[in-house]
N, C-alpha and C positions, 0 to 999 in steps of 0.2 A: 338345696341344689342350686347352684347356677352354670349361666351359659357359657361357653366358649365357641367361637366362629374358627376354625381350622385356613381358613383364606382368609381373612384379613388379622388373624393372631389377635384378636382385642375380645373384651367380654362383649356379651349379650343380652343386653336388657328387654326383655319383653315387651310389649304393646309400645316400643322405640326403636327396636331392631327389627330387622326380618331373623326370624327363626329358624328357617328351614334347613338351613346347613348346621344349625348348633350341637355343640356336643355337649351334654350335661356332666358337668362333675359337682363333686362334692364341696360343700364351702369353706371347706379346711384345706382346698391340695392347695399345694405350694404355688401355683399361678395366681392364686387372690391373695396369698398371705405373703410373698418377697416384696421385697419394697424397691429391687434392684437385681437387675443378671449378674453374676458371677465375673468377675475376672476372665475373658481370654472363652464367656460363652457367648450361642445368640439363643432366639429363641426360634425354635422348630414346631414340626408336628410331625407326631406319629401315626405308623398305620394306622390305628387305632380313629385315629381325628384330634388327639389329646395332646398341649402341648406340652414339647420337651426340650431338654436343652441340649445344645449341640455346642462342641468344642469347636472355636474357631480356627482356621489352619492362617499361621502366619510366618511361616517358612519363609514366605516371598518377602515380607518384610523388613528392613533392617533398621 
């Protein structure tokens, strides 16, 4: 298992981080293993505290 911090979206290394807002996942999910966001995503969090990826709106953009 490792850590994820939902407020600052970065992993969570023990006796280096502070813990206490950490949310544990597994060291297979897809936030340890992309090496890059998607195209046209950012990265979020869900109710949960787990991060997710959120479509970017760029409508206003030309």
């Amino acid at each position: 298992m490792r850590l994820f911090n939902p407020v600052t979206l970065t992993e969570v290394i023990p006796g280096l981080h502070d813990t206490s807002q950490a949310t544990g996942l597994p060291d297979d999910h897809w936030f340890f293993t992309y090496d890059y966001l998607p195209d046209g995503m950012a990265l979020a969090v869900n109710e949960a505290g787990e991060p997710a990826l959120e479509k970017i709106d760029t409508s206003h953009v030309k």
